[in-house]
C-alpha positions as CSV (number, residue, x, y, z in Angstrom):
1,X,-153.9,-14.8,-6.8
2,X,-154.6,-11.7,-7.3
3,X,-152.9,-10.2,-10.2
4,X,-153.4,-13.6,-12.0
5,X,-157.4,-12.4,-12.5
6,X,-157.0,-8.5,-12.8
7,X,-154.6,-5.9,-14.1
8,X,-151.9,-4.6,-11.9
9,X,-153.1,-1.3,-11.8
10,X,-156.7,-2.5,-10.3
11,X,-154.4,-4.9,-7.8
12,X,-152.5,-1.9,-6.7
13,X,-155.8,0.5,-6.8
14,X,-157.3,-1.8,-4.3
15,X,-154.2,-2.3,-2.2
16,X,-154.0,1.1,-1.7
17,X,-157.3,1.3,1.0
18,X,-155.0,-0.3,3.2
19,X,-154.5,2.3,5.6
20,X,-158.4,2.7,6.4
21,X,-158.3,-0.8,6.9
22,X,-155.8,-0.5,9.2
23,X,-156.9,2.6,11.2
24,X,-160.4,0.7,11.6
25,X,-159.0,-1.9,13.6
26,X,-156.4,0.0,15.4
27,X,-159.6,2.1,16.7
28,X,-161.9,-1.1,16.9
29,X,-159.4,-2.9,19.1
30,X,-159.0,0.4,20.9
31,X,-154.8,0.9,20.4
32,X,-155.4,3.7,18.2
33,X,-156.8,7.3,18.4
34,X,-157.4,9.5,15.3
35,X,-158.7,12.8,15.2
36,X,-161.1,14.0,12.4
37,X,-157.9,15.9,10.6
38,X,-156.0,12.2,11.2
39,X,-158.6,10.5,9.2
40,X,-158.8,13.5,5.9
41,X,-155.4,12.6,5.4
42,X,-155.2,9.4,5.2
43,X,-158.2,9.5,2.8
44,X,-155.8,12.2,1.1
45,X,-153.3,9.8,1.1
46,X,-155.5,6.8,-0.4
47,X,-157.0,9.3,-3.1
48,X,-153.3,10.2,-4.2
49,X,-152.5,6.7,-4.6
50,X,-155.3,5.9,-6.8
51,X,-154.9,8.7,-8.7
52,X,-151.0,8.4,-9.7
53,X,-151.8,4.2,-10.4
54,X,-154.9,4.8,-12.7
55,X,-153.1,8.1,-14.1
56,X,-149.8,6.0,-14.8
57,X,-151.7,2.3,-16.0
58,X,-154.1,4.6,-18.6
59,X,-150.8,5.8,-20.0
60,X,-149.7,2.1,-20.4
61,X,-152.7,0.9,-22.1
62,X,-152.8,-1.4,-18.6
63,X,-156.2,-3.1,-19.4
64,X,-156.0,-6.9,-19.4
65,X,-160.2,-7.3,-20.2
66,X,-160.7,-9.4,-16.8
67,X,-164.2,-10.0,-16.6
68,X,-166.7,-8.9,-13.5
69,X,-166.6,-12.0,-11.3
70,X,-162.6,-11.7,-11.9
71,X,-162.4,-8.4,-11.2
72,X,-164.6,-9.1,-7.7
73,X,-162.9,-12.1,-7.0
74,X,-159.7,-10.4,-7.2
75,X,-161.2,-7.6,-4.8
76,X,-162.0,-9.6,-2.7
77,X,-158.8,-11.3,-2.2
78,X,-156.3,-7.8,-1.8
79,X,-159.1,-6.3,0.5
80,X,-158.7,-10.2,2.7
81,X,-154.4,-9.2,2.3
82,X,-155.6,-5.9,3.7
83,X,-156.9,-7.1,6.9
84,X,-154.6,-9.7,7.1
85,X,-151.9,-7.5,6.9
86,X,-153.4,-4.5,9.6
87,X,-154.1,-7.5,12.1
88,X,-150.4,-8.5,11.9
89,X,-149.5,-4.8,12.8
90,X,-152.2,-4.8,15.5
91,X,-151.4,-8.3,17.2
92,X,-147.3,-7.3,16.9
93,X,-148.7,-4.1,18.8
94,X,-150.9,-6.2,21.3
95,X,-147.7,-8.8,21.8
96,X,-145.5,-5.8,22.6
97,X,-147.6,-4.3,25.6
98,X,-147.6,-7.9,27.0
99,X,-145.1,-8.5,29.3
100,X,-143.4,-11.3,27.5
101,X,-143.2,-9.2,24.5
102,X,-140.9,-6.3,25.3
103,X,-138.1,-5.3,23.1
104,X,-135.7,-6.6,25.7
105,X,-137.2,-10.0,25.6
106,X,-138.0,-10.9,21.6
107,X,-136.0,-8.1,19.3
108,X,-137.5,-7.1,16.5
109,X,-135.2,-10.0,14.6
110,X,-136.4,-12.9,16.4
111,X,-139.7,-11.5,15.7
112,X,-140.1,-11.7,12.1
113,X,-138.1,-14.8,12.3
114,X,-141.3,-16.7,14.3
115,X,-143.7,-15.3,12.0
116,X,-142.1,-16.4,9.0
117,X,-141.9,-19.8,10.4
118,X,-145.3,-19.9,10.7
119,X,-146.3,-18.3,7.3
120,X,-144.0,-21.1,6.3
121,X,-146.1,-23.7,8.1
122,X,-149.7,-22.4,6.9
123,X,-148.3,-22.0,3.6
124,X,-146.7,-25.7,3.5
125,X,-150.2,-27.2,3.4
126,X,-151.8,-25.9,0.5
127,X,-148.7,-26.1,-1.7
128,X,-148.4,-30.0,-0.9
129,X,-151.8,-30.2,-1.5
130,X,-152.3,-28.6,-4.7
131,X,-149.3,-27.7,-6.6
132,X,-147.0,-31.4,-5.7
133,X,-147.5,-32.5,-9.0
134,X,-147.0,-29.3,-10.5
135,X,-143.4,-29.1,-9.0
136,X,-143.0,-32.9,-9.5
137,X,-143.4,-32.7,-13.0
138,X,-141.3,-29.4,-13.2
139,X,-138.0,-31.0,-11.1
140,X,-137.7,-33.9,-13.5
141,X,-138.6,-32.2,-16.9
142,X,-135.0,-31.5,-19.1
143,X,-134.3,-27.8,-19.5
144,X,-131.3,-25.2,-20.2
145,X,-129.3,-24.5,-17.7
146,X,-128.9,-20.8,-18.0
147,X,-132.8,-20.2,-17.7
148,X,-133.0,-22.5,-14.7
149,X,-130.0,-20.7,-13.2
150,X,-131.2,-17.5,-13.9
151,X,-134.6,-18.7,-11.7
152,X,-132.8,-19.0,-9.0
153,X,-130.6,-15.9,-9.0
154,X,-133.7,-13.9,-9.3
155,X,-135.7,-16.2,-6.9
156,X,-132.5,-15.8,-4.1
157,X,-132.5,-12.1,-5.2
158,X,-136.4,-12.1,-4.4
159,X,-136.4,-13.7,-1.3
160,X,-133.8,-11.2,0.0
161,X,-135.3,-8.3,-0.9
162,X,-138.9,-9.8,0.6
163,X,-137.1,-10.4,4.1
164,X,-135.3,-7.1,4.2
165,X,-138.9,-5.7,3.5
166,X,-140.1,-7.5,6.0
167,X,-137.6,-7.0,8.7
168,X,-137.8,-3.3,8.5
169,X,-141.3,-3.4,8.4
170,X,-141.2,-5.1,12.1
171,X,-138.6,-2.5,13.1
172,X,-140.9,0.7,12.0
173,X,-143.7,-0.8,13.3
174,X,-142.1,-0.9,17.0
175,X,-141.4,2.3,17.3
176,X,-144.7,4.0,15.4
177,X,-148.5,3.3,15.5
178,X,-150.6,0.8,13.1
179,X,-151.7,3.3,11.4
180,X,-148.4,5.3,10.8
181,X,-147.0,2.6,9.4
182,X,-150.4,1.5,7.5
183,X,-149.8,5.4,6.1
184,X,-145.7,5.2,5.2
185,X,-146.6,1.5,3.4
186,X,-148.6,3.0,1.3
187,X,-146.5,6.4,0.1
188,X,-143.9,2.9,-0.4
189,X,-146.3,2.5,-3.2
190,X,-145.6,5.7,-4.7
191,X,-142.3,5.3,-4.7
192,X,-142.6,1.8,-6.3
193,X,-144.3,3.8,-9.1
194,X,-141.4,6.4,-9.4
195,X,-138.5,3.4,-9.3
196,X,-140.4,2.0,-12.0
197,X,-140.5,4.8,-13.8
198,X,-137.0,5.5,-13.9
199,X,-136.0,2.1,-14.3
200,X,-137.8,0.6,-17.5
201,X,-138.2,4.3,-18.6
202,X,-142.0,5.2,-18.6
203,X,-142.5,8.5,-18.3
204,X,-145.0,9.2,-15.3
205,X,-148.1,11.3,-17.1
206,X,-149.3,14.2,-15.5
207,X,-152.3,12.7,-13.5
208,X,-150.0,10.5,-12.0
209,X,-147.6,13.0,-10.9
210,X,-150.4,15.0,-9.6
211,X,-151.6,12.0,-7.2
212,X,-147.6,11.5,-6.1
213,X,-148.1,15.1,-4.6
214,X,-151.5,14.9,-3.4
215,X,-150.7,11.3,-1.6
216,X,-147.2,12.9,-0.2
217,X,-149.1,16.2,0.6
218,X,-151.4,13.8,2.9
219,X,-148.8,11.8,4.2
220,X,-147.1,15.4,5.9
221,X,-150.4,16.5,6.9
222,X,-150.9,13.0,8.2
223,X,-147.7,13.3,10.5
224,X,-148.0,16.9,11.2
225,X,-151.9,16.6,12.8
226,X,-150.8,13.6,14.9
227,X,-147.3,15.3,16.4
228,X,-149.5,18.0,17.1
229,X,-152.1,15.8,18.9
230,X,-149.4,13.8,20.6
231,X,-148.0,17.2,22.0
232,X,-151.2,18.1,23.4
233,X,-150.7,18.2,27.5
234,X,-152.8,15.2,29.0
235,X,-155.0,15.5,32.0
236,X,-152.9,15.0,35.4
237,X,-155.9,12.7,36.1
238,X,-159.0,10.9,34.9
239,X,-160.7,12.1,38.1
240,X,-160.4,16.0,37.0
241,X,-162.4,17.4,34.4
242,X,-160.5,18.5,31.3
243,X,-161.5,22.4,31.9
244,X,-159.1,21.4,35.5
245,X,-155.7,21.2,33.5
């Protein structure tokens, strides 16, 4: 929905806030700690990504002339994906400290298995509703066969690649915080842009390559301030005052 009413580059520039969505409702829900060094550099981390999409779309010509309302609309939609995406960390999170939601009882397999069924499920609704003619009219029309073949192969191809995403998505996430993962998704980002590079050969302009460093430089820093507070000796208990340890 998204990309159908803006450019990639504004999709992705957008996208890219994802890891203050996540860390606000890791802290609002009270799973999540961040210290004020935590926060700079995932801000460094979001500014990086920005820069190396914008710096790498200008070089494009990437424009596509959506419109305001398109543009907002649009918005609107990735920032819903964003929240949508940091409450599934947080609730996997929240079903893991339950005691019915331990590694031992649902793996990490069986896990993304059940959500899928029910992304298939909500998804099922609105695609009979809106888009049955659509495919109606698209099973029964005559076409080639190489074209229709090809679909598939690259639809099959797709849908693997989407479910291996998926799946060690649900594996990281165990075993690091929301916002960790919120924080690796994104530097995923910049090396979507680098793949991409080297793949259809566009050369990545310097801007670009400048927010690739500044974005990896705040992922480090990122990781490196919360070892750091993680290593930190807690109080023996909440009784004794902090001075006490």
């Amino acid at each position: 929905l998204s990309f159908s009413g803006a450019s990639a580059a504004f999709v992705e520039t957008v996208k890219a806030a994802e890891p203050i969505t996540s860390a606000a409702t890791a802290v609002a829900w009270g799973i999540e700690v961040l210290s004020i060094q935590e926060g700079a550099s995932l801000l460094t981390i979001v500014a990086g990504v920005l820069v190396s999409t914008l710096g790498n779309s200008n070089h494009g010509g990437g424009g596509d002339g959506s419109s305001l309302s398109q543009s907002l609309s649009s918005s609107a939609t990735v920032m819903m994906a964003n929240l949508c995406f940091s409450f599934r960390g947080l609730h996997q999170k929240l079903f893991r400290a339950t005691s019915h939601g331990g590694k031992n009882s649902v793996d990490d397999l069986n896990l993304q298995f059940r959500m899928q069924q029910v992304g298939i499920m909500l998804l099922a609704v609105p695609v009979l509703i809106w888009d049955t003619r659509t495919l109606l009219s698209m099973a029964f029309q005559p076409r080639e066969m190489a074209p229709t073949l090809q679909f598939l192969a690259l639809a099959l191809l797709n849908g693997f690649a989407f479910t291996s995403y998926n799946l060690a998505s649900t594996f990281v996430l165990t075993r690091i915080s929301v916002v960790h993962h919120a924080a690796l998704n994104c530097i995923r980002r910049i090396f979507a842009i680098i793949v991409t590079s080297i793949a259809f050969q566009i050369p990545i302009t310097f801007i670009g390559a400048m927010g690739i460093l500044v974005s990896f430089s705040g992922f480090m820093a990122f990781t490196y301030y919360k070892a750091r507070r993680q290593q930190k000796p807690k109080p023996i208990s909440t009784l004794l005052p902090m001075s006490a340890v």
